[in-house]
KELUM-870374 format. One record per residue: z, y, x of N, C-alpha, C in turn. Coordinates in steps of 0.05 Angstrom, whole numbers, plus 5000, padded with zeros to 4 digits. Each point is the difference from the previous one (the first is absolute). Layout:
<recs>
ZYXZYXZYX ...
</recs>
This chain:
<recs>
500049765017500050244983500050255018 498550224993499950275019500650114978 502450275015500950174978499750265018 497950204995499950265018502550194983 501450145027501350144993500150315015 501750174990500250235011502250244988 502649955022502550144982500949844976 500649764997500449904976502749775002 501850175013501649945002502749904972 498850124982501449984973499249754988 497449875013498649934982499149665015 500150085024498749675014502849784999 502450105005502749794995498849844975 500050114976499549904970497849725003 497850215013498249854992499849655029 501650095016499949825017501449734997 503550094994500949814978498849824976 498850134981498149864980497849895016 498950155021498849755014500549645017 503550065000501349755008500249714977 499950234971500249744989496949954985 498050085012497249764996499549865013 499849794981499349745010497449965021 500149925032497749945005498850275013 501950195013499250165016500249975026 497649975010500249935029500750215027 499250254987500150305027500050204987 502450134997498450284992500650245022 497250104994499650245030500050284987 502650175004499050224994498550255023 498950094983497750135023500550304993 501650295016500750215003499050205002 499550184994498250375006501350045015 503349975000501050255027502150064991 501649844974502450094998502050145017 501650174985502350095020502549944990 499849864980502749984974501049745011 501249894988500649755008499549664991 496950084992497949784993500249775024 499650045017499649865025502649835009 502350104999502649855008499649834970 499950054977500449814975498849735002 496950065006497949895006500349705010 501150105028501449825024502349864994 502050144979502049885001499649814971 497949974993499049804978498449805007 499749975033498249845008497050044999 499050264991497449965003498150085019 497849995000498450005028498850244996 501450295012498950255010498650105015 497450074987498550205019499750204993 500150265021501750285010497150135003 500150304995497350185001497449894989 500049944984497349974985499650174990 498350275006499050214980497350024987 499550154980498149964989500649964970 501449994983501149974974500049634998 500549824972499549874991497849755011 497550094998497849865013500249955026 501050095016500049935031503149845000 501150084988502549845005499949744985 498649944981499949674999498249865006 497250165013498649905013501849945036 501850125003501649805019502449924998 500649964973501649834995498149734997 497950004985498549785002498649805019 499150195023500049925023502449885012 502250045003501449885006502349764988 497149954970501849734983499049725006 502049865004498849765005499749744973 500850074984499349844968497550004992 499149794984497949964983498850214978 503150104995499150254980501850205000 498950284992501650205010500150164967 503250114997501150114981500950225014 499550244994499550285002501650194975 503550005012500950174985501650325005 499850194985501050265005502249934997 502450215019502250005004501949954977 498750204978502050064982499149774966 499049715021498349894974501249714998 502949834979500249805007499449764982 498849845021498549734995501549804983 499349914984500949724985500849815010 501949845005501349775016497349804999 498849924981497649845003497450155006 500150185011497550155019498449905016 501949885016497249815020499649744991 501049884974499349734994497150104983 500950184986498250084978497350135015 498850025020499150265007498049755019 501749685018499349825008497849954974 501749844979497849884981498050144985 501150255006497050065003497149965010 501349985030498150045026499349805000 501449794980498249655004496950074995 499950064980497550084985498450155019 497449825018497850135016497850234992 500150074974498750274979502450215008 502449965006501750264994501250095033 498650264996500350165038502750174997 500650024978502650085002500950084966 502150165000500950164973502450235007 501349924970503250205014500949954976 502350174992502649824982500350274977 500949924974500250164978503150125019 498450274991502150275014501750084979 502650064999502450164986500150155017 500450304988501650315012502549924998 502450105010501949994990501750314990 501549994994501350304989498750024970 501950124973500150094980497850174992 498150115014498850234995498049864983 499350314990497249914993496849885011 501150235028497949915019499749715010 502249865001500249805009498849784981 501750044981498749814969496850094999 498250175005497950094999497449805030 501950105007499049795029500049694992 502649894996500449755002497549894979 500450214972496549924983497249975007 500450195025497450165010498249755012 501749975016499749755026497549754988 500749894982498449744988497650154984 499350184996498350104993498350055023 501850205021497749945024499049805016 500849754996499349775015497449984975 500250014972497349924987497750135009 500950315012497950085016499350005025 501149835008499549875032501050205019 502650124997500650225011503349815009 500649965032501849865004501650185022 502350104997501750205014502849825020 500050055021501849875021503049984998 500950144977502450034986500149694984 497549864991500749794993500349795009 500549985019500649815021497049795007 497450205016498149795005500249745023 499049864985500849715022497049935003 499049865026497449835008500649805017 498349825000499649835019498750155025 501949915026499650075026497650105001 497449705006498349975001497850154985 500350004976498550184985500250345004 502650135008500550255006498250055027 501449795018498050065022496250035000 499349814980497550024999499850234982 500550154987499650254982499850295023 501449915015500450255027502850164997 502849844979501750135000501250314996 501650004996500850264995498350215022 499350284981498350195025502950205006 500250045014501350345002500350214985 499450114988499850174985502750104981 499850274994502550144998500649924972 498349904984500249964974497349854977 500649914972499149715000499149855024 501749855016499349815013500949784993 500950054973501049654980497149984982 498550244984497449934989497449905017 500450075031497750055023501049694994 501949895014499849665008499049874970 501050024978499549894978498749954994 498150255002496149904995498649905017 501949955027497849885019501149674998 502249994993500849674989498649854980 499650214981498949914977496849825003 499150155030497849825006500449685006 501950025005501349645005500649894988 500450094976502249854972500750134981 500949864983502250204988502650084998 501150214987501950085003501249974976 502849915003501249864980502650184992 500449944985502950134980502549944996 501849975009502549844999501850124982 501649804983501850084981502250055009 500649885021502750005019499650324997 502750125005500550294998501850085023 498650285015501450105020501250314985 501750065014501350314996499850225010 498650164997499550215023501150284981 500450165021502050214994498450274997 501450124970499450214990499950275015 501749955034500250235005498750265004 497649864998497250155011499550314974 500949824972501150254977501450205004 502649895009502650194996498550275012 500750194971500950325017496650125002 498849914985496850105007499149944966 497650185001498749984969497549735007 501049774986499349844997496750044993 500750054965495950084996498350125019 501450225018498250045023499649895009 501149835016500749805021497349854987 500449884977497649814989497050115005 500450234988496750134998499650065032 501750055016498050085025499449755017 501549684989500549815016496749844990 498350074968499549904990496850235008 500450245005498550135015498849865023 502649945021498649915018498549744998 501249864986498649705003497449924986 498850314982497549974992498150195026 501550155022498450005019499749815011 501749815007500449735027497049944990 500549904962497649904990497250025015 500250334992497150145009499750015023 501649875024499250005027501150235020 501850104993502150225016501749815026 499850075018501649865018503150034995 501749805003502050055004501550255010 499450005016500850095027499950364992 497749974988500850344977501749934975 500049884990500749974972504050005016 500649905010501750045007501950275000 497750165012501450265004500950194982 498649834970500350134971503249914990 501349855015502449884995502650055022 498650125012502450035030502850144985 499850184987502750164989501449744982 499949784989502049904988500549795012 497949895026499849705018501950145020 500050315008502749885025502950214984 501249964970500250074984503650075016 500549795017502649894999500149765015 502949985009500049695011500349754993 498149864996500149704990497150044984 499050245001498549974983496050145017 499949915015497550075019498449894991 501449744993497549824991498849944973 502250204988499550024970497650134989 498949814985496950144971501149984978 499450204982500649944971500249774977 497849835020499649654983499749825010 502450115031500449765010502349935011 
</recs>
């Protein structure tokens, strides 16, 4: 399992723990921007396998977390996102099936809000449109990631860039198993904005806007605060 992080010290204990009790986890590597908080001592003192200065957002950091996994299949989760005790059984029998290059798991927000209950709806609707976000915990077979060309770099969608280049391999599947990922990305901000400009950008990605600009349309709420760099509105 690769879990990129950055300042998320509130947040990687939680999810590292709930990583002890799935069944059938063989390594998990978390892979770092540059923390200065105290992500890194937690990390270590949970046993997992840290690598230090990876910059570049998201996409470069689990493209070497990936690189440096040695399993059959790789599960790819955000800090603040926790996995189902039957995650890697479920996510295996999947991977039996030689048609399926990968999937990811029905997502819950957590927190009372509305935004959250809005999301947690949102989510299965966007998988009918073949729209698959890294918040939901994407899993592939090794082998098939590697032949896709893996995660690119890039400052942002670099969970839709791999998706559609998987999709050439197989398909991508849907899991009922349910992970938790955290509302915090809401708190303290006008949500409907948040939607329309997040929903802005992703009909440029559509039309062929590089990342790498589209990005810059988001910089004021992505380095918003700490724990939260890596935060998008829908993801």
């Amino acid at each position: 399992m690769v879990v990129p992080t950055l300042e998320e010290e509130g947040a990687i204990g939680s999810l590292l723990d709930a990583l002890a009790a799935v069944r059938g986890v063989a390594e998990v590597i978390v892979v770092d921007g540059g923390s200065r908080d105290g992500t890194l001592a937690i990390a270590r003192d949970r046993g997992a396998l840290v690598l230090e200065g990876v910059s570049g957002g998201r996409g470069a950091q689990m493209r070497a977390g990936a690189a440096a996994a040695r399993g059959e299949a790789l599960l790819f989760l955000h800090a603040d996102t926790l996995p189902p005790v039957d995650a890697a059984d479920s996510l295996l029998e999947a991977l039996c099936y030689p048609w399926v290059a990968g999937g990811n798991f029905h997502t819950r927000f957590s927190g009372p809000s509305r935004a959250a209950h809005f999301m947690t709806w949102l989510y299965p609707q966007l998988h009918q449109l073949r729209i698959v976000y890294g918040d939901s915990a994407i899993f592939v077979r090794t082998s098939t990631y590697r032949a896709a060309g893996g995660f690119r770099p890039l400052p942002i969608f670099e969970d839709l860039d791999l998706v559609r280049r998987l999709r050439r391999h197989g398909r991508i599947v849907h899991l009922p198993s349910t992970v938790e990922t955290s509302s915090r990305r809401f708190e303290g901000r006008s949500f409907p904005w948040m939607l329309v400009r997040w929903v802005v950008m992703q009909v440029l990605y559509w039309l062929g806007v590089d990342p790498r600009t589209l990005v810059r349309l988001y910089a004021p709420i992505r380095e918003s605060g700490p724990g939260r760099q890596h935060d998008y509105p829908s993801r």
